[in-house]
C-alpha positions in Angstrom: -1.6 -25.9 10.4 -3.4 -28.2 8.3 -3.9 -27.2 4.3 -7.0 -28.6 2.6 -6.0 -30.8 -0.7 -5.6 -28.5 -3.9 -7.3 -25.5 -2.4 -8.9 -22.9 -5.0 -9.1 -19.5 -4.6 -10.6 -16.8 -6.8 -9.4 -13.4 -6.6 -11.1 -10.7 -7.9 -9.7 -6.8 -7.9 -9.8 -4.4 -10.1 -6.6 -4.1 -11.8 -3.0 -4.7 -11.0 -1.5 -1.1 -11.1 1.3 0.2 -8.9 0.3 0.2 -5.7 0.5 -1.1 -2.6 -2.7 -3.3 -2.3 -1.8 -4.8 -5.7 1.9 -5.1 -4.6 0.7 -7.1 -1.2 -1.7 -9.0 -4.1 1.3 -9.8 -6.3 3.6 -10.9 -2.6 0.8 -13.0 -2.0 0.4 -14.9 -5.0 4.2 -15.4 -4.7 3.9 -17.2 -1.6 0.9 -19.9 -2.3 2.6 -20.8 -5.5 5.9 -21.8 -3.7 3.7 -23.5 -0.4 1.1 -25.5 -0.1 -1.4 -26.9 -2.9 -3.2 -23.6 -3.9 -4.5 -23.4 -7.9 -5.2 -19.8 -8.0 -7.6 -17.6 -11.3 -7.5 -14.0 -10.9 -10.2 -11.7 -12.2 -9.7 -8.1 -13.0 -12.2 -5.3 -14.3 -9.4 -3.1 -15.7 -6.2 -4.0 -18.3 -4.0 -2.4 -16.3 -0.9 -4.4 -14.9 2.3 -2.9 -13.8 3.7 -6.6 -11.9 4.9 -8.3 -15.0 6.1 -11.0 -12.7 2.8 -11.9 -12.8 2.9 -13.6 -15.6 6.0 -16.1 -14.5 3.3 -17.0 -12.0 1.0 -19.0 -14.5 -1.7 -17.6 -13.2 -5.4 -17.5 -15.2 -6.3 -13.8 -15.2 -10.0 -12.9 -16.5 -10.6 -9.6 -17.7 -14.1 -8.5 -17.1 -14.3 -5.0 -18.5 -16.7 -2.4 -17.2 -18.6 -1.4 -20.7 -21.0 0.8 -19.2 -20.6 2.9 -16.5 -18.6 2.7 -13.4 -21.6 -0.1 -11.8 -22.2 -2.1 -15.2 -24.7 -5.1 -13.5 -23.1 -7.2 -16.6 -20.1 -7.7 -14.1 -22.5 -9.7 -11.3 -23.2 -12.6 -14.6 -19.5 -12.5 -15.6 -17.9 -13.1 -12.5 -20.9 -15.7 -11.3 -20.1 -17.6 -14.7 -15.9 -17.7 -13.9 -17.0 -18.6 -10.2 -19.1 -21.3 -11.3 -17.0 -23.0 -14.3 -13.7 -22.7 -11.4 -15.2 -23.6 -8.4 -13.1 -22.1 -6.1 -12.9 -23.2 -2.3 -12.7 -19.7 -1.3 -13.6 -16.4 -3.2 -11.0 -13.3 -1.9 -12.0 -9.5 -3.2 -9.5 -6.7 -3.2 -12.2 -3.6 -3.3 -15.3 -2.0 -2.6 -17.0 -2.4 -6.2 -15.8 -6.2 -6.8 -17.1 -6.7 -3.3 -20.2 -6.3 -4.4 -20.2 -7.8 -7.8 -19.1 -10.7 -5.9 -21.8 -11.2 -3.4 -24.5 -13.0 -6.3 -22.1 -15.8 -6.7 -21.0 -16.1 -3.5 -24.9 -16.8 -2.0 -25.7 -18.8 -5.1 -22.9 -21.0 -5.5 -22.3 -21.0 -1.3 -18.8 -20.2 -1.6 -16.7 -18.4 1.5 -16.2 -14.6 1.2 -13.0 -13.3 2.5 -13.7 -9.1 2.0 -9.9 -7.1 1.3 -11.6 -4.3 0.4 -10.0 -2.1 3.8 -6.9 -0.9 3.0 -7.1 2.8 4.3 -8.6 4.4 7.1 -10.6 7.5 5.1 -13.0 8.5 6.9 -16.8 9.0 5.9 -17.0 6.6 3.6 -20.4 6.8 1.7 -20.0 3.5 -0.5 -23.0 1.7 -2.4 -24.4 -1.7 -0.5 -21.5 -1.2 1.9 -24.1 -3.0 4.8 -24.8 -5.7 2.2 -21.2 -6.9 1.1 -20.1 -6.7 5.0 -23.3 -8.7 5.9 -22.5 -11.2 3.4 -18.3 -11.4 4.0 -17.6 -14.5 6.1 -14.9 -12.7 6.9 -13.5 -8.6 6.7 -9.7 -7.9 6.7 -8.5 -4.4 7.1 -4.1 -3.6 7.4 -5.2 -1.4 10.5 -6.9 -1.0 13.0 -7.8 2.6 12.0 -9.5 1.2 8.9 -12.0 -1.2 10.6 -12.7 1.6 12.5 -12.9 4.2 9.6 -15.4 1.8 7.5 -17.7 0.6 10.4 -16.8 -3.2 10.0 -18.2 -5.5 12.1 -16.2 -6.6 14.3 -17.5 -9.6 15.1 -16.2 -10.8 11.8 -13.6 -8.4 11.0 -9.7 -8.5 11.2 -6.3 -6.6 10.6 -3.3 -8.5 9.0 -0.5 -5.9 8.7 1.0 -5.4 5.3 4.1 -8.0 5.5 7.5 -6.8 3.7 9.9 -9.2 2.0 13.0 -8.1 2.6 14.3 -9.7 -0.9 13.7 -6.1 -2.3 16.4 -4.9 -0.5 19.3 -7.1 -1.6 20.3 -5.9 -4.6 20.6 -2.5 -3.9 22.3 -0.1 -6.7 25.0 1.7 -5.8 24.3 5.1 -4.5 26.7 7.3 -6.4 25.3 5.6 -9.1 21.8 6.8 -8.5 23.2 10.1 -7.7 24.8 10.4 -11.1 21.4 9.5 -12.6 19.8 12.3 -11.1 22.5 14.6 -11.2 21.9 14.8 -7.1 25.0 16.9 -5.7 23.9 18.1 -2.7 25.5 16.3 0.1 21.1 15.7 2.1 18.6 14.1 -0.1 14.7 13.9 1.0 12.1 11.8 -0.9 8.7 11.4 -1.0 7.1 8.1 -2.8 4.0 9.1 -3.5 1.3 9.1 -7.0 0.3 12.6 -7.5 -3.6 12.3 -6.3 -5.9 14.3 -4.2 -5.3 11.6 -1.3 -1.5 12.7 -1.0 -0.3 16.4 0.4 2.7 17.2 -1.9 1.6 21.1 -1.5 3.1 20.1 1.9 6.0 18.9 1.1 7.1 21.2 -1.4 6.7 24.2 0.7 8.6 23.1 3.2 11.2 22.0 0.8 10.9 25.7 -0.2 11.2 27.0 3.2 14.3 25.2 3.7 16.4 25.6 0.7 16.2 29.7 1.5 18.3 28.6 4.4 20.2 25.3 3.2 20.6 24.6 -0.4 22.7 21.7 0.7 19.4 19.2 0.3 18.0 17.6 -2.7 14.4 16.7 -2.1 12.6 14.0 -4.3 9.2 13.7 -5.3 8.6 10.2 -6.7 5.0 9.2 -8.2 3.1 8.1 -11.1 0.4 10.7 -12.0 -0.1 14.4 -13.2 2.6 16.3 -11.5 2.3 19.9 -13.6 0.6 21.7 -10.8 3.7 21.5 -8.1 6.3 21.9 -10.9 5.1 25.1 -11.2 5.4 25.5 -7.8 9.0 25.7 -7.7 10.9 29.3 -9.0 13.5 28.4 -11.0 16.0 29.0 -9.2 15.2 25.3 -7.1 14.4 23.9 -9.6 17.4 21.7 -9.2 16.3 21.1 -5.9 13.5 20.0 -6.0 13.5 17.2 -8.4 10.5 14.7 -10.1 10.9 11.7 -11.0 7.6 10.0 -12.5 7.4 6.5 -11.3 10.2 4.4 -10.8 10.8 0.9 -10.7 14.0 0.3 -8.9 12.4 2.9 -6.1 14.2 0.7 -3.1 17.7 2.2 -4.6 16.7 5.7 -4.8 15.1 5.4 -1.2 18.5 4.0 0.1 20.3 7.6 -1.1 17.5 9.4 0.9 18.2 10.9 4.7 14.8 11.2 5.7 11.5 9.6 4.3 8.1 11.9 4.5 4.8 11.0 3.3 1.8 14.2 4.1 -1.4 13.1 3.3 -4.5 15.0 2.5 -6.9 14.1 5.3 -9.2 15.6 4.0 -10.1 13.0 1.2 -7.6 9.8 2.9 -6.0 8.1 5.9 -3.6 6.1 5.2 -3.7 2.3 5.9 0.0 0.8 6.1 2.0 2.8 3.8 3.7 0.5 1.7 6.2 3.5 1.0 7.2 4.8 4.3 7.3 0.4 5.1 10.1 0.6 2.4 12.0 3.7 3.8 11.9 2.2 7.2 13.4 -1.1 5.2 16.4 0.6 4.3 17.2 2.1 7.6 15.5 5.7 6.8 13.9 7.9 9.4 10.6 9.0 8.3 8.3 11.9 8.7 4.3 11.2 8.6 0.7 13.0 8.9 -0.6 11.6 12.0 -3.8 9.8 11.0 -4.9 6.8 10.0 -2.7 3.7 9.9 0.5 5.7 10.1 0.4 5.9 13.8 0.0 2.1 13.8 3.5 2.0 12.0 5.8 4.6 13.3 6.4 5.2 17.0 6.7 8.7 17.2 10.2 10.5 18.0 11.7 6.6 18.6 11.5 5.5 14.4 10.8 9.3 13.0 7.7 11.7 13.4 4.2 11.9 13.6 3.1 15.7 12.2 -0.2 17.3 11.9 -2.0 17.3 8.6 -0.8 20.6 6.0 2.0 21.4 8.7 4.3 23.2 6.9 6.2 24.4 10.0 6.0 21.3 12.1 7.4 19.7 8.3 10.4 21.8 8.7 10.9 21.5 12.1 11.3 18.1 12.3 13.6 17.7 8.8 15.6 20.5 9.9 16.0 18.3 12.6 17.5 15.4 11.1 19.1 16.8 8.9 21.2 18.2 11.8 21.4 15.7 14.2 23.4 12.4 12.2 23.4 10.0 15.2 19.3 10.5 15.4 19.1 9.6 12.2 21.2 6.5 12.4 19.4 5.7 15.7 15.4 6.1 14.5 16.5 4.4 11.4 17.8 1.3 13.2 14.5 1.4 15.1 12.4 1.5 11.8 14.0 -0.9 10.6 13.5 -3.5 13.4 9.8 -2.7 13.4 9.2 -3.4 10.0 11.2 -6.7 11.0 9.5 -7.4 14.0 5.5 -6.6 13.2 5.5 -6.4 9.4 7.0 -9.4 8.2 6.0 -10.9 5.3 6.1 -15.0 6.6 3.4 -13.0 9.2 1.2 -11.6 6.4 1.5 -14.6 4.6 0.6 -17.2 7.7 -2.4 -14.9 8.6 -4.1 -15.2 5.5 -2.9 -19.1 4.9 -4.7 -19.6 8.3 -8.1 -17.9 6.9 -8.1 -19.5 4.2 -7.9 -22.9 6.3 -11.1 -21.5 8.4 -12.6 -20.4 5.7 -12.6 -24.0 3.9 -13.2 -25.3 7.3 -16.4 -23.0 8.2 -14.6 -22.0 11.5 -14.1 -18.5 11.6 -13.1 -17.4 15.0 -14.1 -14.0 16.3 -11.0 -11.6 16.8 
């Protein structure tokens, strides 16, 4: 694999907020600064960055803020004029909008267009000049399969590279009656749910069921873990579980607080999302956790059903508490489909994978040999 001499590359996304597409963005970056001869500038239409590291990376980051309303046409001049003054090898987006405010500057200053913008599977997608950015993109990556298909990409042009997990995240992990005592978690089962508080995520789910079960066993602590407004399920709980049924806001040191956890479950609302490669139930799976998922989207392209956890319907309450009740009960299964999780994300979700996938279309790319899937 052959790397062309000091290879530019523009990125442009929206913002850096925790997430997992800006998490894979940040891993990413990580990776061309310590291989190869990549100079890197980052563009961003919001002042929002949660990856501090970033800033180790001396990396250029351009902040081209939206003064108008959510399509401000000022942003097509601004990001042509960076594009121009850098001239990048290769231009990569992360997002439907900055897509499209990319497209001037890549037909003007004839610059390859590597489209990032996939990175769920919802379905429906109405979006503005979708036909034009994919026409356009010398090349569309999704993280599944279900995403391609969920956005109509062409597929003559149009890949998946899986979400890649660094395993790094995992070493130092703190000790768990530590993170019990911080939590005041006494129960002997905790569950936990990683997850911001939006309409794309089905916490009403979850809490029921965590409800449902605590009539019977008040032996289980269950977590909800998530940046966002939370006040609606709060008031979901009686008091009496409220001890129970605990949340956190967002935390930083999440791979510690996932390692206490039994069981892993992320419910989506299908309604409004499909998941592309969850970046949370990856980092369950990481620490030898069985998980419990909505089966849609790119879930089903991460966990094998009833081998590394469980694939539910969508707003299954009772299929929820079925299959934690389960677990809960059955030790060795846990150990076993935890194992297995673990050696997927190993196995197919690597991060020297993601990382060689998108070093080698960056190569065609500079080349002008993009090879159909």
């Amino acid at each position: 694999m052959t790397l062309v001499h000091k290879m530019k590359i523009l990125f442009f996304t929206e913002n850096l907020r925790a997430g997992g597409k800006e998490r894979r963005i940040i891993e990413l970056f990580k990776y061309l600064k310590r291989h190869g001869d990549y100079q890197i500038e980052l563009v961003i239409t919001k002042n929002i960055i949660h990856y501090q590291e970033i800033y180790d990376l001396d990396i250029p980051i351009h902040l081209i803020e939206r003064k108008w309303t959510k399509k401000d046409p000022l942003l097509f001049f601004k990001f042509y004029r960076i594009a121009k003054r850098f001239k990048p090898n290769i231009i990569h987006v992360w997002g439907h909008m900055v897509a499209v405010y990319a497209v001037p500057a890549k037909i003007m200053l004839k610059i390859p267009l590597i489209n990032n913008e996939i990175v769920d599977a919802t379905q429906n997608k109405k979006l503005l000049g979708k036909g034009i950015v994919f026409r356009y993109s010398d090349r569309v990556i999704a993280n599944t399969f279900a995403g391609l298909k969920a956005y109509d990409a062409p597929m003559d042009k149009s890949r998946v590279i899986y979400n890649g997990f660094t395993f790094d995240r995992t070493k130092d992990l703190e000790d768990a009656d530590v993170v019990r005592f911080r939590f005041n978690i006494k129960t002997t089962f905790v569950v936990g749910m990683v997850a911001s508080f939006l309409e794309y995520k089905d916490y009403d789910t979850y809490i029921k069921a965590a409800m449902q079960m605590l009539t019977k066993n008040e032996d289980i602590t269950f977590l909800c873990i998530g940046d966002g407004d939370d006040s609606a399920y709060k008031k979901m709980v009686p008091e009496n579980l409220k001890e129970n049924i605990l949340f956190l806001g967002r935390q930083s040191k999440v791979e510690s607080i996932m390692n206490i956890c039994d069981i892993g479950v992320l419910t989506t609302n299908v309604k409004f999302h499909g998941e592309g490669i969850s970046n949370a139930l990856l980092e369950f799976m990481a620490v030898n956790k069985p998980v419990i998922t909505t089966n849609f989207g790119g879930s089903v392209e991460l966990v094998e059903d009833k081998i590394s956890g469980f694939l539910i319907d969508a707003f299954s309450v009772e299929q929820l508490v079925d299959k934690m009740n389960y677990l809960i009960n059955n030790e060795s299964e846990r150990k076993i489909m935890g194992e297995r999780g673990f050696q997927i994300v190993k196995e197919k979700f690597s991060m020297d994978s993601m990382f060689n996938s998108f070093q080698q279309e960056y190569i065609n790319a500079t080349e002008r040999n993009f090879e159909k899937p």
